[in-house]
DRENKETI-52260 format. One line per 2 residues: their letters; for each residue z, x, y of N, C-alpha, C. Coordinates in nm, 4 decimals, m for minus. Each point is the difference from the previous one (the first is absolute). Example, Ala and Ser with C-alpha at 12.3 -4.5 7.8 and 13.67 -1.06 7.14 Angstrom:
// DRENKETI-52260
AS> 0.7800,1.3190,m0.5690,0.0000,m0.0890,0.1190,0.0000,0.0900,0.1200 | m0.0720,m0.0350,0.1050,0.0060,0.0820,0.1190,0.0730,m0.0770,0.1090
END
This chain:
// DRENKETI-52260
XX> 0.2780,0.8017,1.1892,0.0794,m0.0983,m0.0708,0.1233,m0.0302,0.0852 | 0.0305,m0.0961,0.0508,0.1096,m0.0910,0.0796,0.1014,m0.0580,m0.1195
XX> 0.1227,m0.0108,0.0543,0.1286,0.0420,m0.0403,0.0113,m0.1656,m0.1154 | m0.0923,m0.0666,0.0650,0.0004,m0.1524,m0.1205,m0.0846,0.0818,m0.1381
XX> m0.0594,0.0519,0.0498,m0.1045,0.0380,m0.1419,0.0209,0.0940,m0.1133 | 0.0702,0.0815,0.0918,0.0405,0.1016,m0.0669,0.1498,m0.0730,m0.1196
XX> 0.0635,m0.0728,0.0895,0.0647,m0.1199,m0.1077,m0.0738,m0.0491,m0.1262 | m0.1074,m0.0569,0.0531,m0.0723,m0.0490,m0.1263,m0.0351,0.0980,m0.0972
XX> m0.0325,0.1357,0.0957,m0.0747,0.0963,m0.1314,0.1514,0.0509,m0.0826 | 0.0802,0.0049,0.0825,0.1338,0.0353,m0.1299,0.0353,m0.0678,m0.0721
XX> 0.0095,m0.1606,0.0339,0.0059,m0.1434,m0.1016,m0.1028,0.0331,m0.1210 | m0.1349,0.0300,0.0460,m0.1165,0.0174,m0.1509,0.0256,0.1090,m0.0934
XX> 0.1067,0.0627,0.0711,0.0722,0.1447,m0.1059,0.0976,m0.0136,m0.0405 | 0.0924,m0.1138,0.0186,0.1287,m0.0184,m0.0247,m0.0148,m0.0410,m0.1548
XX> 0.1518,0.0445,m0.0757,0.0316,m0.0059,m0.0912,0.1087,m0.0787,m0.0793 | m0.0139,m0.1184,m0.0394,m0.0977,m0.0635,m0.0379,m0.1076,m0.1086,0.0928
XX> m0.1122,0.0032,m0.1012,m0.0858,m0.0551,0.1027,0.0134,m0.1298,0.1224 | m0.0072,0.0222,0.1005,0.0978,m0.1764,0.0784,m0.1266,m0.0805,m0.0026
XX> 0.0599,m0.1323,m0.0427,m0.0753,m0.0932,m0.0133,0.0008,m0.0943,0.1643 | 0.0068,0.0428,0.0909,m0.0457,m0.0204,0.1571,m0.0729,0.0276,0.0713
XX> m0.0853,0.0933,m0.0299,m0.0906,0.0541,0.0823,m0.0970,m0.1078,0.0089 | m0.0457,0.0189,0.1543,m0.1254,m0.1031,0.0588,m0.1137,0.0345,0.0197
XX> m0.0513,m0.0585,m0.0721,m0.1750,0.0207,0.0535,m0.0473,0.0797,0.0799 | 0.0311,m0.0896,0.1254,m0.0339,0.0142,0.1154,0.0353,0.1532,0.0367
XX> 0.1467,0.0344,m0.0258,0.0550,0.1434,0.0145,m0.0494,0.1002,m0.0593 | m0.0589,m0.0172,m0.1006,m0.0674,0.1021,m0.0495,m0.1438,0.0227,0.0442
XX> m0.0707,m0.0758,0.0398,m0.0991,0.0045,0.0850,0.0033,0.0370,0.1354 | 0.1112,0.0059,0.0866,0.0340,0.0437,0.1103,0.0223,0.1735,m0.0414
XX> 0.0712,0.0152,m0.1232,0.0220,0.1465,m0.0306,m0.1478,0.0343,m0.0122 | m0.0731,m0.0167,m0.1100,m0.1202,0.0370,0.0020,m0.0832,0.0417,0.1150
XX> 0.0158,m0.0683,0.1069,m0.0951,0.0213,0.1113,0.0946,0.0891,0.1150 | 0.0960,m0.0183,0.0072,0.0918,0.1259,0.0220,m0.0045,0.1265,0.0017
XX> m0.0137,0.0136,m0.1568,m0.0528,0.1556,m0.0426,m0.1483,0.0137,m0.0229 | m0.0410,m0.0677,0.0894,m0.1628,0.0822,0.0552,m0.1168,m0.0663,m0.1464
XX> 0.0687,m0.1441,m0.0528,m0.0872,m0.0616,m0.1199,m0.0909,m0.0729,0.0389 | m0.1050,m0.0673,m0.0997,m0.0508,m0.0876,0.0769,0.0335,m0.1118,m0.1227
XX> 0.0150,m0.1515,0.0605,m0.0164,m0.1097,m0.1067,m0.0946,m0.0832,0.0446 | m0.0788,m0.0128,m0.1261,m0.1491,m0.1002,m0.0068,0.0566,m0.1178,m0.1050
XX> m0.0277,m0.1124,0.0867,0.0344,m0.1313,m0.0630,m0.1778,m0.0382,m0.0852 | 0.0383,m0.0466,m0.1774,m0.1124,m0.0266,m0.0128,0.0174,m0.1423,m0.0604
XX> m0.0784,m0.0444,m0.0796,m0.0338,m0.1086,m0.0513,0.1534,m0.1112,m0.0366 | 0.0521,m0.0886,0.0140,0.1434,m0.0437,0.0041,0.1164,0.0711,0.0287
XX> 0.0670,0.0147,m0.0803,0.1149,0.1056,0.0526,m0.0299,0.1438,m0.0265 | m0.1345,0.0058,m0.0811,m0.0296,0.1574,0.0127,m0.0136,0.1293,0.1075
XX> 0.0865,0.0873,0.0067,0.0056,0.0922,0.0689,0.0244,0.1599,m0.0428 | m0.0507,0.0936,0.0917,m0.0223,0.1118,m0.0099,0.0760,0.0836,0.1015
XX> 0.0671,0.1127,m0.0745,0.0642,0.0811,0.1434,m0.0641,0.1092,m0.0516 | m0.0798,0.0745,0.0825,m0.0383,0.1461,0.0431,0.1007,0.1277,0.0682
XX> 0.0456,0.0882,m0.0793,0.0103,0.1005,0.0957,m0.0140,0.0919,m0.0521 | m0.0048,0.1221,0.0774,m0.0307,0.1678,m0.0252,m0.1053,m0.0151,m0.1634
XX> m0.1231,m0.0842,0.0273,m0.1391,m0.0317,m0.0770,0.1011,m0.0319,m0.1377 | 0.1179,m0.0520,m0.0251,0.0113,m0.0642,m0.1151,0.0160,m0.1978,0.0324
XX> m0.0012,m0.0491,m0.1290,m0.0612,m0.1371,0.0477,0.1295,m0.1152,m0.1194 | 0.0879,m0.0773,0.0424,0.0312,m0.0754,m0.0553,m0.0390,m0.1573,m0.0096
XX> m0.0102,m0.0401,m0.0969,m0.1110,m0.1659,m0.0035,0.1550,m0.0131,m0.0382 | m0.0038,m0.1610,0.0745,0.1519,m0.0919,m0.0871,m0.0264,m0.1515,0.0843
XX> 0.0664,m0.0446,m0.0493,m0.0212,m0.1605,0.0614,0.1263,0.0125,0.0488 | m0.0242,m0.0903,0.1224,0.1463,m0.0114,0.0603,0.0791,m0.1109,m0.0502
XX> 0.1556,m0.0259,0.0135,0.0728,m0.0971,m0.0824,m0.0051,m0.1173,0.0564 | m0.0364,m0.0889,m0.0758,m0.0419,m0.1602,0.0675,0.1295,m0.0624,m0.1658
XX> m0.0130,m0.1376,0.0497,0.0706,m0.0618,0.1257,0.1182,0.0732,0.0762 | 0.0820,0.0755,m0.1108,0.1163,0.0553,0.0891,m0.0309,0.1385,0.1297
XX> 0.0839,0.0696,0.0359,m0.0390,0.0892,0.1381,0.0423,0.1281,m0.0725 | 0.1101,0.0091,m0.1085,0.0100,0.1438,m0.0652,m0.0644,0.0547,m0.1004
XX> 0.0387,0.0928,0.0204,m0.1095,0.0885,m0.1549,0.0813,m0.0384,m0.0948 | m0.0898,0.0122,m0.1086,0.0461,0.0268,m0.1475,0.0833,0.1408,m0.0361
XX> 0.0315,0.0381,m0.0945,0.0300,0.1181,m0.0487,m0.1439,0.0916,m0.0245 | m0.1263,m0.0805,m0.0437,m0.0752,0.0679,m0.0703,m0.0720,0.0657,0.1309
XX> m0.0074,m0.0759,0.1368,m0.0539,0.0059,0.0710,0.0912,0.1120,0.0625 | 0.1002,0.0242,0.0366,0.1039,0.1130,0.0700,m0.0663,0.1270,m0.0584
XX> m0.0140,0.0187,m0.1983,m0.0318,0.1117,m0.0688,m0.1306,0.0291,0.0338 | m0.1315,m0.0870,0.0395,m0.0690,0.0765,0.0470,m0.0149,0.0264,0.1331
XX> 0.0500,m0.0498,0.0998,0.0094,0.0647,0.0783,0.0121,0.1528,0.0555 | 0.1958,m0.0221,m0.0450,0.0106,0.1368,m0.0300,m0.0932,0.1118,m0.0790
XX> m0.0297,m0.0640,m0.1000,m0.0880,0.1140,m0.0496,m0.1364,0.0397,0.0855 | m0.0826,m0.1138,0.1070,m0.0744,0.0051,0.0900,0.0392,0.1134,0.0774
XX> 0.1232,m0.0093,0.0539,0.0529,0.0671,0.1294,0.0038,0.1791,m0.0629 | 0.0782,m0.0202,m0.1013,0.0115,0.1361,m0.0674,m0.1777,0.0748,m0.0269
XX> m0.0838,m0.0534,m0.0480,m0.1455,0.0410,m0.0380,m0.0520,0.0885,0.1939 | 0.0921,m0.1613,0.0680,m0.0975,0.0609,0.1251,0.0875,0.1060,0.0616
XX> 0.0626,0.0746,m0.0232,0.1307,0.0764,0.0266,0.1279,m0.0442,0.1263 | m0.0057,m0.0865,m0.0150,0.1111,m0.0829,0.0697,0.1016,0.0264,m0.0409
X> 0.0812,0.0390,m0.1161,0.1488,m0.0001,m0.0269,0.0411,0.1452,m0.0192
END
């Protein structure tokens, strides 16, 4: 994990939730820490790691997450023992 990402992964823990986080950045974290992301059917996507599996659509039209989308994340990251 490189010193941008590790930014992002403390932004998805920060308290209260920030409504900035990018797409794109969190997908760079993901593959960072050794994830994999499978793009599926429209904005459907999948991040894999340590054999746990998050499904979420990515945020269209805008580039940041939602709130709802930050909570599972985190909870992704935590399942795969990331935090």
């Amino acid at each position: 994990m490189n010193k941008k990402q590790r930014k992002i992964y403390d932004a998805l823990f920060a308290e209260p939730i920030r409504r900035n986080i990018l797409w794109n950045d969190v997908v760079s974290l993901i593959k960072g820490i050794g994830g994999k992301v499978v793009q599926g059917d429209g904005s459907r996507v999948r991040f894999d790691l340590n054999e746990i599996s998050l499904n979420i659509h990515s945020p269209h039209p805008q580039k940041e997450l939602k709130r709802y989308q930050v909570k599972a994340i985190r909870e992704f990251l935590i399942k795969a023992g990331i935090k």
